[in-house]
C-alpha positions in Angstrom: 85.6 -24.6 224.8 84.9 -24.5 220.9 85.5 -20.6 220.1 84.4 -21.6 216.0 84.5 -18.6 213.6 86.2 -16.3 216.8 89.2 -18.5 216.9 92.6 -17.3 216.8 93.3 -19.6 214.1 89.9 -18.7 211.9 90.7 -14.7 212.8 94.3 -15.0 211.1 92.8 -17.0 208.0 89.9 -14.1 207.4 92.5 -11.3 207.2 95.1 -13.4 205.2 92.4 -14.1 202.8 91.3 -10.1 202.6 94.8 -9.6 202.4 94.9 -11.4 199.8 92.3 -10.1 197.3 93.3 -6.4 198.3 96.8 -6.8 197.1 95.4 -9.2 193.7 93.0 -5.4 193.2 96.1 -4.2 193.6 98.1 -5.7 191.3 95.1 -5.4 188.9 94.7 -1.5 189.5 98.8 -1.3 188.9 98.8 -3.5 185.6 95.5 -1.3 184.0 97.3 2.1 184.9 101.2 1.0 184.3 102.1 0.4 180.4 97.9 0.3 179.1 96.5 3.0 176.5 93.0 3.8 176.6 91.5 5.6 173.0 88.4 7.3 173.1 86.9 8.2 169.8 86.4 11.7 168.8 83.2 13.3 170.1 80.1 13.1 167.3 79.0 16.5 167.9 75.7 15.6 169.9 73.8 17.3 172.4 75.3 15.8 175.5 78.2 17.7 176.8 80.1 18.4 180.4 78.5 20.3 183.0 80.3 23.9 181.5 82.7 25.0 178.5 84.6 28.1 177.6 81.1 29.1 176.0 80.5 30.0 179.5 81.2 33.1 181.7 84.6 33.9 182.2 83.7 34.5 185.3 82.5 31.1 186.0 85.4 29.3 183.5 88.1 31.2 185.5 86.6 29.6 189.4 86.3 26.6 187.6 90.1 26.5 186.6 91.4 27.6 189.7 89.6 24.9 191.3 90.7 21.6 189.4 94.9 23.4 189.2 94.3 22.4 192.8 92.5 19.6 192.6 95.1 17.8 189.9 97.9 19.3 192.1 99.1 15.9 193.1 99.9 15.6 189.5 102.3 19.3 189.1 105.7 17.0 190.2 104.9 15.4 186.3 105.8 18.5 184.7 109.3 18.0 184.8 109.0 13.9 186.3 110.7 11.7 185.8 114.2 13.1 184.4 115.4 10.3 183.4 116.2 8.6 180.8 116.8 10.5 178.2 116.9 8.8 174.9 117.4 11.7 172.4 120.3 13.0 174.1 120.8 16.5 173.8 117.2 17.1 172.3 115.8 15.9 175.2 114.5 19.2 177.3 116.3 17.5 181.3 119.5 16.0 179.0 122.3 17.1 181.3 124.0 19.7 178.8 125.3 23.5 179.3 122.6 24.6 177.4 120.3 22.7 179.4 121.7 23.4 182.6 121.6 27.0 181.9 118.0 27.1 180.8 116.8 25.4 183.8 118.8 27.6 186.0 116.8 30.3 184.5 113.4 28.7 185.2 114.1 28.4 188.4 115.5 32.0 189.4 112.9 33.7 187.2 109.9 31.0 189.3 111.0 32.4 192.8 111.0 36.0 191.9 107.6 35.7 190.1 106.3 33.5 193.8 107.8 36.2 195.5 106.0 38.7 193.8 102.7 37.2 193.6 102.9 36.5 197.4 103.8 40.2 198.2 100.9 42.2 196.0 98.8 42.1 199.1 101.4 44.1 200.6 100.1 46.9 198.5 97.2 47.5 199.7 99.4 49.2 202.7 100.9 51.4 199.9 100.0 54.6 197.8 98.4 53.4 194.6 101.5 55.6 192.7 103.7 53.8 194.8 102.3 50.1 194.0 101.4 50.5 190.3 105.5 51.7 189.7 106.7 48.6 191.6 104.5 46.4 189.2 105.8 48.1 186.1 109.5 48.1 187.4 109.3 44.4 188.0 107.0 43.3 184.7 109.8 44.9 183.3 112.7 43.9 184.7 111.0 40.4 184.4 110.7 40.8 180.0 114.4 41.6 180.3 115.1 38.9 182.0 113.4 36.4 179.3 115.2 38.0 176.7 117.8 35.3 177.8 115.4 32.7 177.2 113.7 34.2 174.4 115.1 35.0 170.7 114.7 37.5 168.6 112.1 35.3 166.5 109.3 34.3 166.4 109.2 32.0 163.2 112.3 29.1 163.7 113.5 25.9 161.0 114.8 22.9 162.0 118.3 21.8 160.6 118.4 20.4 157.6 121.0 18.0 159.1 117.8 16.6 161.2 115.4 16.6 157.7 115.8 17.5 153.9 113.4 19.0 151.9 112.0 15.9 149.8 110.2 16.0 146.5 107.4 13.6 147.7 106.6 16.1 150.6 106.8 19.2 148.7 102.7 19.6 149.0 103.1 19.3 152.6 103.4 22.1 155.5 104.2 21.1 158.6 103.9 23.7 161.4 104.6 23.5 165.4 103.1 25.4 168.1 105.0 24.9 171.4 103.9 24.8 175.0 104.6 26.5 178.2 108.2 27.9 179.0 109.9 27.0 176.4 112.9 29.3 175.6 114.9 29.6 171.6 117.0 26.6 172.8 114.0 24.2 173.8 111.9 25.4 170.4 114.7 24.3 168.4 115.6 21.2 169.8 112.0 20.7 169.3 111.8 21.1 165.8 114.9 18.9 165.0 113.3 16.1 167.1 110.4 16.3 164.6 112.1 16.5 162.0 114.1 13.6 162.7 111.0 11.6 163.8 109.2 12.2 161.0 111.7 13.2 158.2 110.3 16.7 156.8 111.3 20.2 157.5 109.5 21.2 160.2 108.3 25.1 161.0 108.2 26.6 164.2 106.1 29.9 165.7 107.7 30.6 169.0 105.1 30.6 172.1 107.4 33.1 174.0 108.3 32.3 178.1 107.8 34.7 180.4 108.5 32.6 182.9 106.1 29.3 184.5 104.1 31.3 186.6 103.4 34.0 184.2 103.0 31.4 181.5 100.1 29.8 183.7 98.5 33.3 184.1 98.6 33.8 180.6 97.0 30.3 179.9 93.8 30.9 182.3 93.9 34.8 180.5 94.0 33.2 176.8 91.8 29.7 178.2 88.9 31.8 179.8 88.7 35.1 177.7 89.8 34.3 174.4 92.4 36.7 174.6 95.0 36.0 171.2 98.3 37.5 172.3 101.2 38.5 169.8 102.0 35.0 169.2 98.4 33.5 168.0 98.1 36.8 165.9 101.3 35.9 163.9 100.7 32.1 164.1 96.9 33.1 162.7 98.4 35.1 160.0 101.1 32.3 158.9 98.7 29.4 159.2 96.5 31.2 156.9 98.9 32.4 154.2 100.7 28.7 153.8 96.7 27.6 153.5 96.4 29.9 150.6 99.7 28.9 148.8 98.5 26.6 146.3 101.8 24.7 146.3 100.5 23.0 149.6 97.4 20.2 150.0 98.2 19.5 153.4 99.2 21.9 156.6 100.2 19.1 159.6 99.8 21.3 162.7 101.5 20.2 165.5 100.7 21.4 169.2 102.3 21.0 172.6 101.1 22.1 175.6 99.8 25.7 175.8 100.0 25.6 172.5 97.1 23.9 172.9 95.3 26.8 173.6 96.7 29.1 171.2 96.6 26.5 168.2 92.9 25.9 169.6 92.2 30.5 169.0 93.9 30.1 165.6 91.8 27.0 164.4 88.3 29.1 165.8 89.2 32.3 163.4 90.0 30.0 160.7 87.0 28.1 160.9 85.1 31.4 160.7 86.5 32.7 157.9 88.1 30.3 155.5 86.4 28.3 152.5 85.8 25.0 153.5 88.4 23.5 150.6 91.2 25.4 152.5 90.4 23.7 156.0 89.8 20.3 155.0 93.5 20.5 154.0 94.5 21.0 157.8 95.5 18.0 160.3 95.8 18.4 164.0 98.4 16.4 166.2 98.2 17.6 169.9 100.6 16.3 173.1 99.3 17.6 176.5 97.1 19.8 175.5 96.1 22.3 177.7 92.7 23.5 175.5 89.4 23.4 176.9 87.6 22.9 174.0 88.5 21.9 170.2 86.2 22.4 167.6 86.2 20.5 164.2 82.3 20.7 163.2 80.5 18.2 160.5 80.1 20.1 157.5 76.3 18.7 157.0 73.9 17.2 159.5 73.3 14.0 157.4 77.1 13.2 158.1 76.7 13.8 161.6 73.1 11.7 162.2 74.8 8.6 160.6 78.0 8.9 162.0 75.4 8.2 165.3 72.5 6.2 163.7 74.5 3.7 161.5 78.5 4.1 161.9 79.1 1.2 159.6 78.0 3.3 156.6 78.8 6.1 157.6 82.3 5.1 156.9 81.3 3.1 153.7 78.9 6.0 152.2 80.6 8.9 150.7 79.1 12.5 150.3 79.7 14.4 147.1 79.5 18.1 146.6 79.8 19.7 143.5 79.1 23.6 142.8 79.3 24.8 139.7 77.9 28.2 138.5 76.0 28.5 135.5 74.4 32.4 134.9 73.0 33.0 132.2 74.6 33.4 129.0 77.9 31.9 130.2 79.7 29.6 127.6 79.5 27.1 130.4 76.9 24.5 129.4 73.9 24.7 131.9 73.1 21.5 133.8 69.9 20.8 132.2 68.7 17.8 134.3 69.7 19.2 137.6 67.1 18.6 139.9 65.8 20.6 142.3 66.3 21.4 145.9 63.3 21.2 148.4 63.4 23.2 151.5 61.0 21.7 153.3 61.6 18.1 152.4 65.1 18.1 153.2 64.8 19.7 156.2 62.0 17.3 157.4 64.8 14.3 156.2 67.8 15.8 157.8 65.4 16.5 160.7 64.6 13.2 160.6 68.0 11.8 160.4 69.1 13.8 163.5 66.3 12.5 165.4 67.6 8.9 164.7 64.8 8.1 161.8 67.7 7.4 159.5 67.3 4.6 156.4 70.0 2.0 157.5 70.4 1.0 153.6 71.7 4.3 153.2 68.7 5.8 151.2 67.5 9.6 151.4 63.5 9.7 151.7 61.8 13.0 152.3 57.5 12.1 152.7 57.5 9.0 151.9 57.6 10.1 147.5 61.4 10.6 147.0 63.6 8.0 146.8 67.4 8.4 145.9 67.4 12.1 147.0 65.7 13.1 144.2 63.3 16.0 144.0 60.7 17.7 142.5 60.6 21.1 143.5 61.8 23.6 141.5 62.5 26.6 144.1 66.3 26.6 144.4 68.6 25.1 141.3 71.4 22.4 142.2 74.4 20.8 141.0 74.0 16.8 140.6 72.1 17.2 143.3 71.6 13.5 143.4 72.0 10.3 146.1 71.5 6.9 145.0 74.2 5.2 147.5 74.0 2.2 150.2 76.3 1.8 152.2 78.4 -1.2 150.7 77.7 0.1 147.2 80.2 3.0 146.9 76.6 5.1 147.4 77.5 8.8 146.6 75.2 11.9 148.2 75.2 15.2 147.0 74.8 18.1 149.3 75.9 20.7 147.6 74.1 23.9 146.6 74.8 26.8 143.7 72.8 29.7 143.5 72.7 31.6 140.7 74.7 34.9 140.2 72.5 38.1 141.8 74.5 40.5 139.6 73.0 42.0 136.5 74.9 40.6 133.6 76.7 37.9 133.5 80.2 37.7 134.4 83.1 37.3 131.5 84.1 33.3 131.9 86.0 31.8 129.3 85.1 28.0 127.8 88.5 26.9 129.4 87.5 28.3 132.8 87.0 24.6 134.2 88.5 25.6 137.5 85.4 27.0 138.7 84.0 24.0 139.1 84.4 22.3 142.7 84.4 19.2 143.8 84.6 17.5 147.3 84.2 13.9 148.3 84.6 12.3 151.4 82.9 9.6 153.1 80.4 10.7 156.0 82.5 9.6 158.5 84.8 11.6 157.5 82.7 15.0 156.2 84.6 17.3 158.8 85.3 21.1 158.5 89.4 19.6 159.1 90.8 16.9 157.3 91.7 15.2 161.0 92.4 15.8 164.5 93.8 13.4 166.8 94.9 14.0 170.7 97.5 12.0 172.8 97.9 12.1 176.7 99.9 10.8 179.7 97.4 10.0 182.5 99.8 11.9 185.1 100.6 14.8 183.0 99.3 17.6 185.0 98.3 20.1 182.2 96.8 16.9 180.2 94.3 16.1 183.5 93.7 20.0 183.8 93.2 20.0 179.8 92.2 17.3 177.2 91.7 14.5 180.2 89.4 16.6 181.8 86.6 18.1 178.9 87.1 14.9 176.9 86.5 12.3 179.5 83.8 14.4 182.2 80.5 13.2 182.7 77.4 14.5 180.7 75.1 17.6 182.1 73.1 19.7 180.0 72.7 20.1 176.3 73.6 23.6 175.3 77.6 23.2 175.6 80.1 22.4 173.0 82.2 20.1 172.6 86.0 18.6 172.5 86.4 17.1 169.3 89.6 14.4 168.1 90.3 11.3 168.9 92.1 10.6 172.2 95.0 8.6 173.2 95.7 8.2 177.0 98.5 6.4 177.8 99.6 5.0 181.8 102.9 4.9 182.2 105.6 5.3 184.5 107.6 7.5 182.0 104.5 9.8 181.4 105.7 13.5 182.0 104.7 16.7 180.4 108.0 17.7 178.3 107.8 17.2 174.9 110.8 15.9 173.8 111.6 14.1 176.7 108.1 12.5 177.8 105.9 12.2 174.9 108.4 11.8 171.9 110.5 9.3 173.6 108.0 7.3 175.0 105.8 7.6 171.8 108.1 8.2 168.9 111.5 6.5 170.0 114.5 6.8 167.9 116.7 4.5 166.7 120.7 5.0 166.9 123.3 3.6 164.4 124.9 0.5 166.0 128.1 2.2 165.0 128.4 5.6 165.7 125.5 5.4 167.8 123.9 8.6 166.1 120.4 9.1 166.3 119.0 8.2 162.8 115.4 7.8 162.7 111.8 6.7 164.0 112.2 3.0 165.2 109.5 1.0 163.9 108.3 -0.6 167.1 107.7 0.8 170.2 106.0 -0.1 173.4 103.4 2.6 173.0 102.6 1.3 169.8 102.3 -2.4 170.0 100.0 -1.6 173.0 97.0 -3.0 173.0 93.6 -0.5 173.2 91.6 -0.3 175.8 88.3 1.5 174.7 87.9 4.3 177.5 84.6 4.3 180.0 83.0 7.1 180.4 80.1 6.8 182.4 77.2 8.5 182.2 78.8 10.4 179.1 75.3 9.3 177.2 75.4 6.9 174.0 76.1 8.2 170.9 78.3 11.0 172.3 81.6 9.3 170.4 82.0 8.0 167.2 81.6 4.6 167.1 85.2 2.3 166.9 84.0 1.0 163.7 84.5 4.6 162.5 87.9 5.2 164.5 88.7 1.7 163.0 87.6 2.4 159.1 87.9 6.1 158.8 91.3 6.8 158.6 92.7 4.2 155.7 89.5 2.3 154.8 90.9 -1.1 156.3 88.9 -3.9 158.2 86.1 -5.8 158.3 83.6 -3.7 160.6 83.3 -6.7 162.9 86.7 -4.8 165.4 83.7 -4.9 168.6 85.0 -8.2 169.1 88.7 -7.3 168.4 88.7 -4.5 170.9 89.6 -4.9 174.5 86.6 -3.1 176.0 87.8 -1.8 179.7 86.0 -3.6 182.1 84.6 -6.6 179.7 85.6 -9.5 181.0 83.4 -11.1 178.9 85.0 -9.2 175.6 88.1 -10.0 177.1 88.1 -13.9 176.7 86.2 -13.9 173.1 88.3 -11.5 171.1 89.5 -12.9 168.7 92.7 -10.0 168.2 93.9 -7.2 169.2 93.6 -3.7 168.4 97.3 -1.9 168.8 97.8 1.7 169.3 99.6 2.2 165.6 96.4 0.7 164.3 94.7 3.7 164.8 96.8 7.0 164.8 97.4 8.2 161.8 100.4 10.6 162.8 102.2 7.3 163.2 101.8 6.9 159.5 103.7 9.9 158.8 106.9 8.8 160.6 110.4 8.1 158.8 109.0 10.3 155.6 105.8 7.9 155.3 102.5 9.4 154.4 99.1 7.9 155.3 97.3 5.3 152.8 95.7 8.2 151.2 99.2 10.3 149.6 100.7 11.2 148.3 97.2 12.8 147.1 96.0 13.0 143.8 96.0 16.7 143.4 94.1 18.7 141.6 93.5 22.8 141.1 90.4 24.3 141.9 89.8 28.2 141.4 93.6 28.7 141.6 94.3 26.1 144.9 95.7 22.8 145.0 93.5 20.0 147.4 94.0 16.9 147.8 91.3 15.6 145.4 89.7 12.9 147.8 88.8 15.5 150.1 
């Protein structure tokens, strides 16, 4: 008897071959998760946005917190996974050392007292309040104490000038570090001199204070979900903002680990509230791990941001100037006598227009069909070379910027060689950003990364009244992909080199596995078009490189056919600029051309 298709034979060769293809998906699943790097491009500033943001009711942003720490529990063994290696020796955070040894020991007596006590304050309910509220105090106390171990008596720290030197060519430079969740003196230190070796400047740290890993994690879903800004964000506000007024500096790098996220993520809101725009566009943001759940970096005009969606190819070509100079009456400044004017209604029907995806591709401003070149012929409102003439391959230049004249009665005393009060700001649209730049990078099994940046960067679209999480977005797989700085990020992002001799660390190596990897452009799903920037902006913005034709350079995940017809590839140190700052490099664009404006220096290019 013929059993066919039910043989024994034809039975074994139907589950070898499904065998077969579920290992080969696999294999595949392993080889995109182990050693890839996905970018996604900074968030346009649309109207498409996750399902809720910390614009929402605390309420509401604290259930939704407690929820995904469970559901990205799987990932909490990353905090401190893998401990090994440890290339930067004793800098590394799990380096066996006494100090290390001793800090960890720490941790871990200060994490079971802190469980214990959490698990007990149900226990009080069987207690007088008196009684209860006096065992809290006595053990909130005895907990500070405790930390004092941890903690120094500082808040403001300097790494070694062994690590870094103070270099001529850097002296317009700040750089600033805002460190993560419990991290003691000894950590924040070893964390500056990694830096500073990685990137050869003196590096300055405000101390995040440890009360311990459990309280730390209250006080993230405290600070996340009420905006609460504890000691710390007060004095890394008020430090932030004074090195932004020092008109020695054109650039403030701010570096942010962790929690620090958060607290760097307060500090940039006030700013943004309160500081001239010429101060903030010298800022750039680096985050590792960042627990945030939101990041704002706004586009200083809505023309920038409609053709940063509409037509990202000149976007990064066109550039915007603004230029505001006051002219009252009887100044000895000469009056702009050709200035035109500024139209209300007409450029708010084009910029309306441009948002609504009307925008002229040949990079032309056109209000009712009459004015060509942003020109206008109102009289209502006067304006400073209020003009735009620019195309997009033509070095096209648009004015948005708008003086009013002086509502005092007399004019105020200004002196002929007063030139200073003139200001100037170029950029290119791509570019026209409250910051100078933000950029975030990730390790797909870093618990505070899924429960932070992985999560309100990469979630799926759902109403249009949220905000949104702005930087561009590295996410790297790999089996080395922890949380600790030092340890995890650093080393697998920003390896050191050692001298074949002594076998000292010495500096940044120049090629690394992280950075030689080739993109993958992240999927998002139903995230809605138009929510990113386009890569030809991620590609151009930064140093002005390329040909704009990078769609068919870039491994697209889940292309195959994009796959096969690339004609390159697009590698990780291609597009992060905080790469271009290692070994005492600077970007393309520095050192800046810098220039005084009412008493600050700017880079002038911004």
């Amino acid at each position: 008897m013929v059993l066919g298709p039910f043989s024994p034979s034809a039975i074994l060769t139907r589950l070898w071959t499904r065998h077969q293809r579920h290992e080969e998906a696999r294999s595949l699943r392993m080889r995109e998760r182990m050693g890839s790097t996905k970018f996604f491009g900074s968030q346009v500033g649309g109207q498409t946005v996750i399902n809720y943001a910390y614009t929402d009711l605390p309420s509401r942003l604290m259930t939704w917190d407690i929820y995904y720490f469970f559901y990205y529990a799987w990932a909490l063994p990353w905090i401190i996974l893998p401990l090994t290696p440890s290339d930067s020796g004793h800098l590394d955070e799990l380096a066996v050392t006494p100090q290390n040894i001793f800090c960890v020991a720490l941790h871990l007596i200060l994490f079971i007292l802190q469980l214990v006590f959490v698990l007990s304050l149900p226990a009080a309910l069987f207690f007088p309040i008196w009684m209860a509220v006096a065992c809290w105090g006595a053990f909130l106390v005895f907990n500070w104490a405790f930390c004092l171990l941890l903690n120094g008596p500082d808040i403001e720290y300097h790494s070694d000038e062994t690590f870094a030197e103070a270099r001529p060519e850097h002296a317009h430079e700040q750089w600033v570090f805002l460190n993560g969740v419990a991290v003691g003196d000894h950590w924040m230190k070893n964390n500056l001199n990694r830096l500073a070796l990685t990137f050869q400047r003196p590096i300055l740290g405000i101390h995040n204070q440890t009360s311990g890993i459990i309280f730390d994690v209250f006080e993230c879903l405290i600070q996340r979900n009420f905006g609460y800004a504890t000691y710390d964000v007060r004095m890394a506000y008020r430090i932030l903002k004074d090195k932004l007024y020092d008109p020695q500096y054109s650039k403030v790098i701010f570096i942010l680990h962790s929690q620090g996220g958060i607290e760097g993520g307060l500090v940039l809101d006030w700013l943004l509230q309160e500081l001239p725009q010429d101060l903030l566009s010298k800022i750039e943001v680096y985050t590792f791990g960042n627990a945030a759940n939101h990041f704002n970096n706004p586009h200083r005009h809505v023309f920038s941001q409609a053709l940063a969606q509409q037509d990202p190819a000149a976007a990064v070509t066109m550039t915007t100037t603004e230029t505001t100079q006051p002219t009252p009456d009887g100044s000895p400044i000469s009056p702009l006598t050709n200035a035109p004017s500024f139209d209300r209604r007409s450029t708010a029907s084009r910029l309306g227009d441009m948002a609504n995806g009307k925008a002229n591709t040949n990079g032309e401003s056109k209000t009712n069909g009459e004015l060509t070149n942003g020109e206008s012929d109102m009289k209502d409102t006067p304006m400073t070379n209020g003009t735009s003439n620019g195309t997009p391959k033509t070095n096209g230049m648009i004015n948005t910027g708008v003086s009013s004249t002086p509502r005092s009665s007399g004019p105020p005393s200004l002196r002929k060689d007063v030139s200073s009060l003139t200001s100037t700001r170029t950029s290119t649209a791509a570019q026209d950003r409250a910051l100078g730049h933000v950029e975030h990078y990730a390790h797909t099994t870093d618990f505070v990364a899924l429960w932070g940046v992985l999560h309100f960067c990469t979630s799926l679209a759902a109403n249009r009244t949220m905000p949104r999480y702005i930087g561009r977005l590295f996410v790297r797989a790999s089996e080395r992909g922890g949380h600790q700085f030092c340890q995890h990020y650093l080393d697998g992002m920003f390896p050191l080199e050692r001298d074949p001799v002594t076998n000292k660390l010495t500096r940044c190596a120049e090629e690394n596995e992280f950075m030689e990897s080739e993109v993958q452009v992240g999927a998002e799903g139903a995230a809605g078009q138009n929510a990113r920037e386009a890569f030809e902006i991620s590609w151009l913005g930064d140093t002005g490189f390329g040909s704009g034709e990078v769609g068919e350079q870039v491994e697209v995940h889940g292309d195959q056919v994009g796959r096969h017809r690339r004609k390159g590839v697009v590698k990780v140190k291609d597009l992060s600029r905080l790469w271009m700052y290692r070994n005492g490099m600077s970007p393309p664009d520095g050192p800046p051309l810098l220039i005084r404006e009412n008493g600050i220096i700017r880079n002038a290019t911004m």
